[in-house]
C-alpha positions in Angstrom: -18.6 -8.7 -15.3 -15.2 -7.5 -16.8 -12.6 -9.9 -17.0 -9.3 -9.3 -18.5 -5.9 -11.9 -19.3 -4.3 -12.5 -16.4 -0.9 -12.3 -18.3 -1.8 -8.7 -19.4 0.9 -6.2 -17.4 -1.2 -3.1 -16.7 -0.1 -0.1 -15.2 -1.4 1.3 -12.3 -0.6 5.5 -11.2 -2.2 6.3 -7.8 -1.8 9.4 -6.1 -2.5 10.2 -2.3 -3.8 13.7 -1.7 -4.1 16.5 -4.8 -3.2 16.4 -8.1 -1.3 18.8 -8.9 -3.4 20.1 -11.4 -6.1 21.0 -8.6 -3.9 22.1 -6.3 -4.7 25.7 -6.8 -8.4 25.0 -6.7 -8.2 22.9 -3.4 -9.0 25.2 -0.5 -8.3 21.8 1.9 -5.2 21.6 3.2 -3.6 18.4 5.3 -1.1 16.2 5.6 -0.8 12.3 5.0 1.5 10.3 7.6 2.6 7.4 6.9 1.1 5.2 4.0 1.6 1.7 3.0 -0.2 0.6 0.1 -0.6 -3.7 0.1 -0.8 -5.4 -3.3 -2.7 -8.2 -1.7 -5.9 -8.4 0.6 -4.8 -8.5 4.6 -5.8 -11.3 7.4 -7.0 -10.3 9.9 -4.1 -11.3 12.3 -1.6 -9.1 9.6 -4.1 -6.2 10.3 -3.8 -6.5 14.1 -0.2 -7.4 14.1 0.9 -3.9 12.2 -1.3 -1.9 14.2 0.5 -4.1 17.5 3.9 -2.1 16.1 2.6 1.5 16.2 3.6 4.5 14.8 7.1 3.9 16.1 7.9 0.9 13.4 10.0 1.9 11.1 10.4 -0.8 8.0 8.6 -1.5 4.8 6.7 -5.0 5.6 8.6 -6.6 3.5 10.1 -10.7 4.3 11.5 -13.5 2.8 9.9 -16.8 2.3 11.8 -20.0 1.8 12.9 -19.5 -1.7 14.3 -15.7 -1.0 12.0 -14.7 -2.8 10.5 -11.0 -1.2 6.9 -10.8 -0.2 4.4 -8.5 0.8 4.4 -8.7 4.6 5.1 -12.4 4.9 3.8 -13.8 8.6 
């Protein structure tokens, strides 16, 4: 098991599709639509509720909970 400080900041890069240094090598070619990427592990309900707004929402799941503060898709 790895375990590691939970104080530690990390940084994390991520990239959706190909790196640019295979792009020349990739015969594959497509498109990604629209992405969200969700620091924190979705209900259920959250899961059903986005896919309720369709591909017509527009927004970035983002909310405010009592202290102002933002977070990640507050229901």
């Amino acid at each position: 098991s790895i375990s590691m400080d939970p104080s530690a900041v990390i940084d994390i890069c991520g990239i959706i599709g190909t790196p640019s240094l295979w792009k020349q090598h990739a015969a594959l070619v497509w498109r990604v639509g629209p992405t969200y990427l969700f620091e924190e592990v979705l209900s259920s309900d959250q899961v059903e509720t986005i896919y309720g707004q369709g591909t017509k929402y527009i927004g970035s799941y983002l909310a405010l909970n009592a202290q102002g503060e933002k977070m990640s898709f507050f229901l």
